[in-house]
C-alpha positions, -999 to 999 in steps of 0.1 A, spaced: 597 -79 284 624 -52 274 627 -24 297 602 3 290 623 25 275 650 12 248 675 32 232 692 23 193 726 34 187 734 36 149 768 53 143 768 85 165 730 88 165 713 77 197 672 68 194 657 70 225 621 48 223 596 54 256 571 30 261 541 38 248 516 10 249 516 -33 259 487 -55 246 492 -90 248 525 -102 228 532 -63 215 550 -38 228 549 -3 209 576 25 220 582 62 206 609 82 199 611 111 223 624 136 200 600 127 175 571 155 166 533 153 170 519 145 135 554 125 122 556 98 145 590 73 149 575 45 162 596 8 176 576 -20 180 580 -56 192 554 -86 187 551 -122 191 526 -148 180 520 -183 183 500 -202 154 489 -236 154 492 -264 179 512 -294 188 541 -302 158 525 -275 139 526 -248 163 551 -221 147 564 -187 168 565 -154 149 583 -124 163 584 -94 148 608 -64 153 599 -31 135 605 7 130 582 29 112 598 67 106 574 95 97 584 121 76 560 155 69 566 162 34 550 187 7 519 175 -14 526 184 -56 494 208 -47 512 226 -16 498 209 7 517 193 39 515 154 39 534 127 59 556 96 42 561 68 66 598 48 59 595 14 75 618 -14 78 611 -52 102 622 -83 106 603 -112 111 614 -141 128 595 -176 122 605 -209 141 584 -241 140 583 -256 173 589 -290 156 622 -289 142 635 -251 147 661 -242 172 663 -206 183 700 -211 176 686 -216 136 666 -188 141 695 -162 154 721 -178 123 693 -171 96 692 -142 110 730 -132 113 735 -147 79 707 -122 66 724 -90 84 758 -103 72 746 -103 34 731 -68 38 760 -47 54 778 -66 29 801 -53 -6 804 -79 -31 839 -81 -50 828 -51 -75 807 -37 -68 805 1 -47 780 -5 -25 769 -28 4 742 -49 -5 714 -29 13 720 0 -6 721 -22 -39 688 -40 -23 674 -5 -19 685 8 -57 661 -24 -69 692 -47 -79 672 -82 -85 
C-alpha cells in the first residue's frame, strides 16, 4: 500500500492527501487544506474479475475536486471536477510493462501540441475537439 499520506506536485502547487479510509483493494485520502462541505478527495482501487485465462486486473487512480458555487436562485451548491485513470490488464496475455506504455503513450498524447495547432491536446480534449 502507498504510505498513508501522499503528496501531488503539479507545477509549484503541492497537494497534500491524508489517509482517510482502507476497505479491501481501495484506499481513499483527503486534501488537508480542503474545506468541510467541498471535499478534494484521491483515491486508489484495485479489482480482480474473472478466473483462470480470463481473470483481468482493474486499477483505478482518481481525483474528485469540490467546488461550492452559486445556484441561478442564490443559493450555495457544490460542482465536483473529476478526472481517473483506469488501468485494465488480462492476466493471460498483458504485461504490466504493456500496461505502464499504454499508459505513457496516453499521457504523452495529452500534454501533447500537434503541428498547428495552440494548444496541448488536453486542453483541445477538454474544448470537445472530436
Amino acid at each position: 500500500m502507498f504510505n498513508q499520506n501522499t503528496s501531488i506536485v503539479v507545477g509549484e502547487s503541492t497537494t497534500k492527501y491524508g489517509l482517510i479510509s482502507v476497505q479491501g483493494g481501495t484506499s481513499v485520502r483527503s486534501n488537508e487544506d480542503a474545506t468541510i462541505g467541498t471535499p478534494d478527495l484521491f483515491t486508489i482501487s484495485h479489482e480482480t474479475k474473472g478466473k483462470g485465462a480470463a481473470a483481468v486486473d482493474r486499477h483505478m487512480v482518481r481525483i474528485d475536486t469540490t467546488k461550492a458555487i452559486e445556484n441561478s436562485d442564490g443559493s450555495i451548491g457544490t460542482a465536483t471536477a473529476t478526472a481517473y485513470v483506469v488501468l485494465i490488464a488480462p492476466h493471460a496475455v498483458v504485461t504490466k510493462a504493456d500496461v505502464a506504455f499504454a499508459f505513457a503513450k496516453l499521457e504523452a498524447f495529452l500534454v501533447a501540441t500537434e503541428a498547428g495547432a495552440t494548444k496541448q491536446n488536453l486542453q483541445r480534449v477538454l474544448g470537445n475537439e472530436p
